[in-house]
BALOBA-1460 file (C-alpha; in Angstrom, 3 decimals):
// residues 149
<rec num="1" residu="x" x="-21.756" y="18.010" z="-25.430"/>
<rec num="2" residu="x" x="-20.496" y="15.956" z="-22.995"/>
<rec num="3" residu="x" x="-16.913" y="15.589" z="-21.143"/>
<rec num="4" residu="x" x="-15.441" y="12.626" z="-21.430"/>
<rec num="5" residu="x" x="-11.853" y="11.461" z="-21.038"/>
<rec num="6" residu="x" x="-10.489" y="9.514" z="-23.996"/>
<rec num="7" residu="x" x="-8.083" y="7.887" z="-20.985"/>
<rec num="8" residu="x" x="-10.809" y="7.045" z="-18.533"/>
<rec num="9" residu="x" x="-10.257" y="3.280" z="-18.508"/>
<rec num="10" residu="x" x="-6.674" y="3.196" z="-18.082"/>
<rec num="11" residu="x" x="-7.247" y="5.811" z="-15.137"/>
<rec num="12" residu="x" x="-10.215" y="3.074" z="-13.813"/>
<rec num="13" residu="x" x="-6.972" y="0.545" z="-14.079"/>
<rec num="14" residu="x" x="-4.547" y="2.486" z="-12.189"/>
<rec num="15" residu="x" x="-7.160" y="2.887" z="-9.282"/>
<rec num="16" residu="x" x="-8.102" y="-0.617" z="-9.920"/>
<rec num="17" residu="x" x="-4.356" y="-1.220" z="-9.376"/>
<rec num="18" residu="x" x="-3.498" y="0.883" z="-6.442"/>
<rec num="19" residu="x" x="-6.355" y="-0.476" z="-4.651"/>
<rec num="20" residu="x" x="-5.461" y="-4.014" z="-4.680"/>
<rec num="21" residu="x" x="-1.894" y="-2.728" z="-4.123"/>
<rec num="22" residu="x" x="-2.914" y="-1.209" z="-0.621"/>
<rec num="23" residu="x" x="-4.987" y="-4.675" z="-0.301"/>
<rec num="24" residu="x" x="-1.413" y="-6.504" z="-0.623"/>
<rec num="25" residu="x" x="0.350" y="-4.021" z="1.550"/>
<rec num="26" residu="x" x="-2.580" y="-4.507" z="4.209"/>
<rec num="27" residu="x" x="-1.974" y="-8.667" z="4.019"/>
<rec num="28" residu="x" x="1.506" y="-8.306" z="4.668"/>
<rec num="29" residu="x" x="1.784" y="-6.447" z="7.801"/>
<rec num="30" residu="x" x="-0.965" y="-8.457" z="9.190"/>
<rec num="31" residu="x" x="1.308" y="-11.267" z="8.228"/>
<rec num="32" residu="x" x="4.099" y="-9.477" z="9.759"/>
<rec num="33" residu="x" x="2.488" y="-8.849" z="12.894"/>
<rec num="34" residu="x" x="1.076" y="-12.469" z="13.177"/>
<rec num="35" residu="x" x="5.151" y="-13.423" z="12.767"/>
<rec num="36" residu="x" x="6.323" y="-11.103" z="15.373"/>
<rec num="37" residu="x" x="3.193" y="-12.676" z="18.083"/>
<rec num="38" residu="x" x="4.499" y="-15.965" z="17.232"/>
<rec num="39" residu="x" x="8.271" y="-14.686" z="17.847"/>
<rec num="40" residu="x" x="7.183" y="-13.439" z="21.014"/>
<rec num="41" residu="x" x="5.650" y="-16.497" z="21.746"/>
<rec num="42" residu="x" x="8.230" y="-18.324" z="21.029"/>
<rec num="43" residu="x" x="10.556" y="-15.784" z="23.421"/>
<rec num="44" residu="x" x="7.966" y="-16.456" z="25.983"/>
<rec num="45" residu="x" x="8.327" y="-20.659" z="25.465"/>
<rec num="46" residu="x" x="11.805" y="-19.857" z="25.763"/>
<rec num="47" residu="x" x="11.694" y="-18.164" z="28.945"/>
<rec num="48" residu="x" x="9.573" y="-20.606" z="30.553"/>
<rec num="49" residu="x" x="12.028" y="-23.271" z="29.836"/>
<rec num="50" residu="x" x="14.589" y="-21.120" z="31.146"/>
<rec num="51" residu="x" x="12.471" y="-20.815" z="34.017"/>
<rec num="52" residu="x" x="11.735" y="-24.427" z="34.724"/>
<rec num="53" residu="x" x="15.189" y="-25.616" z="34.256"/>
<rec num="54" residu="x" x="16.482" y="-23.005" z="37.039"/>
<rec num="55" residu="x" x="13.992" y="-24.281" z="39.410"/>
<rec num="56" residu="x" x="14.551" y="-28.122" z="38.989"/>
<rec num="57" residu="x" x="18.491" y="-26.894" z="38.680"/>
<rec num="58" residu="x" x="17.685" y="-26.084" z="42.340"/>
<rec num="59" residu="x" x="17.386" y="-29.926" z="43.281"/>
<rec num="60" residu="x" x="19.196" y="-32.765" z="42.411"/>
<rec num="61" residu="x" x="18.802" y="-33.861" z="38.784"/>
<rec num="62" residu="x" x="20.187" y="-36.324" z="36.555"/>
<rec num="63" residu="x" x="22.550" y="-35.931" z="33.827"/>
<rec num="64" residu="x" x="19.508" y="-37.080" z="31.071"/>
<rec num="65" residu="x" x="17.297" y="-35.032" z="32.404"/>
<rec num="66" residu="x" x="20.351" y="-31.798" z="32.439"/>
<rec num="67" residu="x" x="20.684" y="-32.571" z="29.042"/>
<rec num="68" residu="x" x="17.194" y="-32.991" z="27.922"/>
<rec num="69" residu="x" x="16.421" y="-29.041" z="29.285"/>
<rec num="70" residu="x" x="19.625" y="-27.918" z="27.637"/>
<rec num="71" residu="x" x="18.509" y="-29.403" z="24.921"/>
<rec num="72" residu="x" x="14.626" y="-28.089" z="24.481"/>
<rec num="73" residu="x" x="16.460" y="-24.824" z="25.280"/>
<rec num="74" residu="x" x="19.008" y="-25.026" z="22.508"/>
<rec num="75" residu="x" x="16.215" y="-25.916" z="20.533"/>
<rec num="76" residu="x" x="13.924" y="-23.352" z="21.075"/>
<rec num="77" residu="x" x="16.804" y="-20.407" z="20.610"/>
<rec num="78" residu="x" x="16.734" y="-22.393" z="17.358"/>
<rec num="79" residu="x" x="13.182" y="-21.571" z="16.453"/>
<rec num="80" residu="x" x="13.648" y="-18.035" z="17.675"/>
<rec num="81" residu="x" x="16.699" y="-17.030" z="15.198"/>
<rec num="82" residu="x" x="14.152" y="-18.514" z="12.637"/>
<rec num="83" residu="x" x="11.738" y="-16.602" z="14.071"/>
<rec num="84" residu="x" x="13.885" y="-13.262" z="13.705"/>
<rec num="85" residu="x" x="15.120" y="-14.230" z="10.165"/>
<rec num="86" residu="x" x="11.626" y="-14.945" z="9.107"/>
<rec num="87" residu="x" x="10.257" y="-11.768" z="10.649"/>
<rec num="88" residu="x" x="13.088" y="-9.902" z="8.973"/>
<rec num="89" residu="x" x="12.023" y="-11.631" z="5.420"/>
<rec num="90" residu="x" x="8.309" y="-10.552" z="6.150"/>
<rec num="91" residu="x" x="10.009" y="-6.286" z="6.717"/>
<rec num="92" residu="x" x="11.151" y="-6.762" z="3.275"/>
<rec num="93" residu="x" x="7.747" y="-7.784" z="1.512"/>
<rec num="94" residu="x" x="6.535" y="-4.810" z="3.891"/>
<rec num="95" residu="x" x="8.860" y="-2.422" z="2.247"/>
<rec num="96" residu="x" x="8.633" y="-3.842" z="-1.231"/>
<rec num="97" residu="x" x="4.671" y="-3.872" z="-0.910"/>
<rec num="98" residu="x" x="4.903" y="-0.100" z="0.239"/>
<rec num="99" residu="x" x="6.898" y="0.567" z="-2.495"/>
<rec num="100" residu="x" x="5.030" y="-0.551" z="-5.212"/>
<rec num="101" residu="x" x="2.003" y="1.260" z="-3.535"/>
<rec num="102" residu="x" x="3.978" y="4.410" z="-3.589"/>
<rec num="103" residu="x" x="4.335" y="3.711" z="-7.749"/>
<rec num="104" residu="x" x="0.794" y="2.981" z="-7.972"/>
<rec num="105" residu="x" x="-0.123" y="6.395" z="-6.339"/>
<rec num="106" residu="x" x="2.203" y="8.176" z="-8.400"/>
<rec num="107" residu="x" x="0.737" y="6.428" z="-11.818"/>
<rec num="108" residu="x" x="-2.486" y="7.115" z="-10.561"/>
<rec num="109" residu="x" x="-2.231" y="10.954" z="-9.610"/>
<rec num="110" residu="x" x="-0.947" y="11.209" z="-12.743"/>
<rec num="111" residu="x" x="-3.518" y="10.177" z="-14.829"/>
<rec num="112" residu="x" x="-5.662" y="12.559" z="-12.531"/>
<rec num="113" residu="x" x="-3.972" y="15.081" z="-13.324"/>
<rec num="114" residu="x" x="-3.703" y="14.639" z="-16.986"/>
<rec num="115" residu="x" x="-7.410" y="14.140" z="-16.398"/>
<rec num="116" residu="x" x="-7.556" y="17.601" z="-15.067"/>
<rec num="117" residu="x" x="-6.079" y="19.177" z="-17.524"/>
<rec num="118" residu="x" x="-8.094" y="17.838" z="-20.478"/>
<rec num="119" residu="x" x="-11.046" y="18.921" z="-18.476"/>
<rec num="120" residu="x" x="-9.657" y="22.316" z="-18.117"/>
<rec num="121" residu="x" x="-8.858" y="22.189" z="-21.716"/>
<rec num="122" residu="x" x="-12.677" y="20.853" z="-22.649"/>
<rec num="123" residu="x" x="-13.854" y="23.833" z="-20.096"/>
<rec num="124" residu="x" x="-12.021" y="25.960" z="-22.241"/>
<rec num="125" residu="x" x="-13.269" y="24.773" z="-25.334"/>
<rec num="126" residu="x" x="-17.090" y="25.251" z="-24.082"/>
<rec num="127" residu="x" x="-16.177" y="28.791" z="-22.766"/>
<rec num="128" residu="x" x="-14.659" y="29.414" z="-26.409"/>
<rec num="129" residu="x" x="-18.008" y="28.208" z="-27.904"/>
<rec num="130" residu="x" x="-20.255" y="29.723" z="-26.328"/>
<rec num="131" residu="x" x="-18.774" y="33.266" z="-26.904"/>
<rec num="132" residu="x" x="-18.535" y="32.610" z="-30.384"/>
<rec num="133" residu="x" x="-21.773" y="31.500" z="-30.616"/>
<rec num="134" residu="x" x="-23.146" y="34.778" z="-28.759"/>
<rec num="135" residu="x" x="-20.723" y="36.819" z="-30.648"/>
<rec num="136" residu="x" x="-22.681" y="35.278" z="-33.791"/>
<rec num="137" residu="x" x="-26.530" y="36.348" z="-32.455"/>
<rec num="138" residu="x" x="-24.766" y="39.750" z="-31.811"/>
<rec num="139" residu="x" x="-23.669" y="39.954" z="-35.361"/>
<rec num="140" residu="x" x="-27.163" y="38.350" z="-36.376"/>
<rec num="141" residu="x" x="-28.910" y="40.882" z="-34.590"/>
<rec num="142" residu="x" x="-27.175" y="44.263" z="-34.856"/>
<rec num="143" residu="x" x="-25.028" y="43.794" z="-38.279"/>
<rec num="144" residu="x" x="-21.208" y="44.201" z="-38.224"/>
<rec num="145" residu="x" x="-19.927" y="47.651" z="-37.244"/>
<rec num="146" residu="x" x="-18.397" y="48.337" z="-41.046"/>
<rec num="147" residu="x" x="-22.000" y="47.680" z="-42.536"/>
<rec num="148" residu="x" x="-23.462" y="50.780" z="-40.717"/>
<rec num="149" residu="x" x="-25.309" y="53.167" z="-43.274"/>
């Protein structure tokens, strides 16, 4: 007699689940991180403007020209609180995907352990057999204790 668990395939789902759970979670913080490079980026873009615009500040310059650098400036600052709003978006699926990790994990180990028990439980079971059927040769072979002559 073998063991098996009446629940096996939902316990097959629930890894099946947490798996591509962790898989999600995975996607997203590569996504995050691939949003925070191009923030940076973008803070770096930013900088060089900055950069540029103080050195040809340095010389004489015409108003277009003043207000074409304020303007790329402006605009990039633009992308950048984008940037940070879009980054902050991306925490959020972070934390929700961790979250429903977590629940996966928990529905998972507990299937395990109910698992575990009924395994204990069929362990027990065997154990119980087998004594009984020793206890049965024993009375087979010797005779019960009240049938002595």
């Amino acid at each position: 007699m073998a063991y098996r668990f009446k629940l096996e395939t939902v316990l097959g789902v629930r890894r099946n689940l947490e798996e591509l759970a962790q898989q999600k979670l995975a996607r997203e913080i590569a996504r995050l991180e691939e949003y925070r490079r191009g923030l940076a980026a973008l803070k770096q873009q930013r900088q060089e403007l900055i950069d540029e615009f103080e050195e040809k500040k340095q010389r004489a310059m015409p108003a277009p020209l003043f207000a074409f650098h304020m303007e790329g400036i402006f605009h990039k600052e633009e992308e950048i609180e984008a940037g940070i709003t879009v980054v902050e978006t991306q925490q959020g699926a972070v934390a929700q995907a961790r979250e429903a990790l977590v629940v996966k994990m928990r529905d998972k180990k507990m299937m395990e352990k109910a698992r575990e028990r009924d395994y204990q439980k069929y362990l027990l079971a065997v154990l119980k057999k087998e004594q009984n059927e020793a206890d049965e040769q024993m009375v087979l072979r010797f005779g019960r204790k009240d049938n002595l002559h």
